[in-house]
N, C-alpha and C positions, 0 to 999 in steps of 0.2 A: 422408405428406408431412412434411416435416422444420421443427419450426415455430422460432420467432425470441426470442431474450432479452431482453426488452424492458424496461427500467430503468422503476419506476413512481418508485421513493424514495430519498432517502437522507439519509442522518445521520452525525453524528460527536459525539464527546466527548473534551474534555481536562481532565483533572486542573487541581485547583484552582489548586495550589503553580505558583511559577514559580522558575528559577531563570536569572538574568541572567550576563552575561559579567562584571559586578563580582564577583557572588556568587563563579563558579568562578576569580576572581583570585585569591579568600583561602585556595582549597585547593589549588588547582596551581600553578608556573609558568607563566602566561599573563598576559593583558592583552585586554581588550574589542577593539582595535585589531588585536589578533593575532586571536584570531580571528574579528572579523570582515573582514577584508582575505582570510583564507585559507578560508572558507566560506561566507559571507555570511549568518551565524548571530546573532542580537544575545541571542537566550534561547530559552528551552526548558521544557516542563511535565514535572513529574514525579510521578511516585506517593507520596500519606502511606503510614504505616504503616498496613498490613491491607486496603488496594486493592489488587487483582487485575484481573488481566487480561481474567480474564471478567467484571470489574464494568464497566472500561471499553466490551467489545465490547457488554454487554446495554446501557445507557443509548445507545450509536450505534447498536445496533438498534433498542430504541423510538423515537428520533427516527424511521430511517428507515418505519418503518411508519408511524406518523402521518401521513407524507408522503404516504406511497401509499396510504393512507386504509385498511388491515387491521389485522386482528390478528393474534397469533399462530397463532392457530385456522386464517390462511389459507396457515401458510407447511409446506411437507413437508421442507424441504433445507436443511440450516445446514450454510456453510462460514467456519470461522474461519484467516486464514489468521496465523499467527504463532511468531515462536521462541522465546519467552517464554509456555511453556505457566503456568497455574496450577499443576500435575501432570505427572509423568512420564505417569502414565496414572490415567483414563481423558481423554480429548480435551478441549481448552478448548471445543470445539464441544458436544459432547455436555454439560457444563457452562452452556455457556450456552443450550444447548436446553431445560433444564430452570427455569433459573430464567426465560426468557420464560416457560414455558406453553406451549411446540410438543409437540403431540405424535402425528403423524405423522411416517411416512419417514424420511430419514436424516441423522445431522451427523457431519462428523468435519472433522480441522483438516490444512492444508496447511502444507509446510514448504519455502520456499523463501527464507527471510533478507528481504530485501528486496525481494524479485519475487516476494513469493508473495502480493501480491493481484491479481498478472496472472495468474500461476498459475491461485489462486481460480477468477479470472473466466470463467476460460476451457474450465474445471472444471465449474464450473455452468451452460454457455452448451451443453456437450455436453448433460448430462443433458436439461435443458430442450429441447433440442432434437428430440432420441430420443421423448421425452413420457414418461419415465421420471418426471420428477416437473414440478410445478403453476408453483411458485413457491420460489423460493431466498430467504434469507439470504446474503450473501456479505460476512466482515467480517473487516477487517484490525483488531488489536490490539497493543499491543506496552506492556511494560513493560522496554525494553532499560535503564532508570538499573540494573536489580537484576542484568545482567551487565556492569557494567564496572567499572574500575578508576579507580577515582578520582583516582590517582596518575600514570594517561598521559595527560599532557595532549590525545597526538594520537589519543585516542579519547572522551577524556569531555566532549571538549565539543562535539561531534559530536552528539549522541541526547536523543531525548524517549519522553518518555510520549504516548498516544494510540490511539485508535480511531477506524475511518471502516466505514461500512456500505451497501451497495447494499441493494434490494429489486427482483430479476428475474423477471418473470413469464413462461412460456412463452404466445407468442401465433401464432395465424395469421396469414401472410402480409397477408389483406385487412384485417386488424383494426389489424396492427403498422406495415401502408406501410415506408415504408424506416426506421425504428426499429429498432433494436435493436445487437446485439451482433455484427459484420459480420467480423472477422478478428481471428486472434491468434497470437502467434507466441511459442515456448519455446524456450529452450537453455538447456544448462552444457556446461561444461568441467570437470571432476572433477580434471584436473591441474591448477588454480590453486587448488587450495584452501589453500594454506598464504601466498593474499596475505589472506583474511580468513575470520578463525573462531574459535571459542571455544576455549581449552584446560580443556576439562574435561567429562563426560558422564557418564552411566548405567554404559556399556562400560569406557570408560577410565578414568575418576579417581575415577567414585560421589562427583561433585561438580559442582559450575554452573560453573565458571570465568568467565572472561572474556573481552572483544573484545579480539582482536590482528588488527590491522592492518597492509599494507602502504601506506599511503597515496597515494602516488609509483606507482607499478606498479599501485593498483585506478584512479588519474585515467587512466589511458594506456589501458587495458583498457576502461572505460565510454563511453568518447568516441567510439571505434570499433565497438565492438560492438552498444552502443545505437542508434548510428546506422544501423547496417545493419537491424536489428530493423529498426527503422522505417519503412527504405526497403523492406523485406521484407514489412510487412503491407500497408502502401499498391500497393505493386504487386498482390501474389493480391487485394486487393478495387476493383484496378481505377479508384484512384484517385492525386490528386500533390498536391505538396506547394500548392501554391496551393487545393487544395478543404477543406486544413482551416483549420475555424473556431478551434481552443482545445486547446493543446498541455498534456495535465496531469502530466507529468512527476515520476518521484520525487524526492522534494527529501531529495537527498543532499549534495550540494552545491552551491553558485550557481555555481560556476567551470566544473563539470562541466556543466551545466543551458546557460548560454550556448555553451561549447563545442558543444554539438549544434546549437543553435539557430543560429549560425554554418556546423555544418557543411551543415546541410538548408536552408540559406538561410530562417528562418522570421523571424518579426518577433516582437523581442521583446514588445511589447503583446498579443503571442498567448500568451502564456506564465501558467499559474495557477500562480503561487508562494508558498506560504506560511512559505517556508523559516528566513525570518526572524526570526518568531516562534513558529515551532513546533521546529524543528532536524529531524534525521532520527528517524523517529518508522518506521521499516523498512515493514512490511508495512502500517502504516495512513497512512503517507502520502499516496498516490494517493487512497483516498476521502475524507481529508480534506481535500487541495486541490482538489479536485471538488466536494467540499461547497462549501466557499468561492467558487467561482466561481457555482454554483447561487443558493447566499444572497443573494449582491451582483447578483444577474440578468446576468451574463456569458452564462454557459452557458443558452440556453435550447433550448429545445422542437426538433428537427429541425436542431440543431448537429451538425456532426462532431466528434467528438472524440477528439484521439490520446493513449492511455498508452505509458509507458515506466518499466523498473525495470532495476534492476541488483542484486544482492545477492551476499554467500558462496556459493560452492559452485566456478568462479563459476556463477551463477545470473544469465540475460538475458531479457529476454521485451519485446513489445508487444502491443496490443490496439488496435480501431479500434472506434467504436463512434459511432452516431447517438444522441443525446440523445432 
């Protein structure tokens, strides 16, 4: 019998540093007003020198266990999902498996831009399922200040630093009730990829490069696409847009974020946003505004809650899931 992913915890961390829309006036052409009218961004955290990616996933990993009352001892599956590895190889997963103290089963790191803590989840919710392993890790990190260009404005002031962490347990039907991790839904399109992506790699340049964007062409593309996700996991789990409680959306943009929320008819007060003061922060976004709704007691106990991402590739995906 095929058992249920059941969210016991979760955690997040952000970097000390912050950096304000005055701050990126003094480096770019912009203005706090600029961007915040075109993103609904006012600042952003980012990495000192010699923080790593895996420092921020292990500090949202120990939160999240705390939560769910274990330790490392109980976890077998670490999934880190990020593009901002520490290393070409070996995995920021396997990295941070080590500096918890897991060590059981398996980690390795997903790569999906900005949808790949949907990915993740969705990753971890098979396994668990199968009873191939106990209990996951599953944590978005991202160190995106150390791929951009400090020089475009219409990408650097877009991105943060951050990490966000689930802790999933595989549970029985009678134990889990209607808990758990209930539909998900993945795509790309491999022909958009030249609206957002790095130019530079291992392959290619034997160099990091940086974010190049299509801005204009990725809003048109997310609005629609995301929305259909949406309407695509709601439907296979058999429910509508009136049964959810608490929309956790990728906070890529607030223009893009209303746009759905308009188009699914959802009420903005459903909406966990932290976009404000965190900026796009890619694959740890989601379980950081999920964090944030948990902390302030929004999100509780036997909530619906719908994710949604968008990232590079292009990369689309949602998840449904009971608190």
């Amino acid at each position: 019998m095929l058992k249920k992913a059941v969210i016991l915890g979760c955690g997040a961390y952000l970097p000390e540093k912050v950096l304000t829309n005055d701050d990126l006036s003094k480096m770019v052409n912009t203005s706090d007003e600029w961007i915040r009218e075109r993103t609904g961004i006012r600042e952003r955290h980012v990495v000192s020198e010699g923080e790593l990616t895996s420092d921020l996933a292990v500090k949202a990993a120990t939160e999240a266990l705390e939560a769910a009352g274990l330790t490392a001892s109980d976890i077998d599956l670490v999934l880190v999902a990020t593009t901002t590895p520490d290393l070409t190889f070996p995995s920021t997963a396997a990295i941070v498996q080590a500096k918890l103290g897991v060590e059981e089963g398996a980690a390795f790191d997903i790569q999906a831009v900005c949808t790949g803590f949907v990915y993740a989840l969705s990753t971890a919710e098979k396994f668990l399922a199968t009873g191939q392993h106990r209990r996951a890790l599953v944590i978005g990190a991202e160190t995106f200040s150390r791929i951009l260009d400090w020089e475009d404005r219409a990408t650097c002031v877009l991105f943060g630093d951050g990490a966000g962490a689930f802790v999933l347990e595989a549970q029985d039907s009678e134990t889990a009730g209607d808990r758990g991790v209930m539909q998900s839904y993945l795509r790309c399109d491999g022909r958009l990829v030249d609206l957002l992506y790095v130019d530079g790699g291992v392959s290619s340049s034997q160099s990091t490069g940086h974010v190049r964007m299509q801005g204009n062409k990725v809003f048109r593309e997310a609005v629609i696409r995301i929305s259909q996700a949406m309407e695509k996991v709601m439907a296979d789990a058999g429910v509508s847009v009136q049964d959810i409680d608490w929309f956790v959306p990728h906070q890529a943009n607030e223009r893009i974020i209303l746009g759905v929320v308009k188009k699914l008819d959802l009420r903005r007060e459903q909406v966990i946003s932290t976009i404000a003061g965190q900026g796009n922060t890619s694959a740890a976004s989601i379980p950081l505004a999920y964090h944030a709704g948990v902390s302030d007691g929004r999100i509780k106990q036997g909530d619906l809650v719908l994710l949604e991402a968008m990232g590079g590739g292009l990369t689309w995906g949602a998840a449904l899931l009971r608190a």
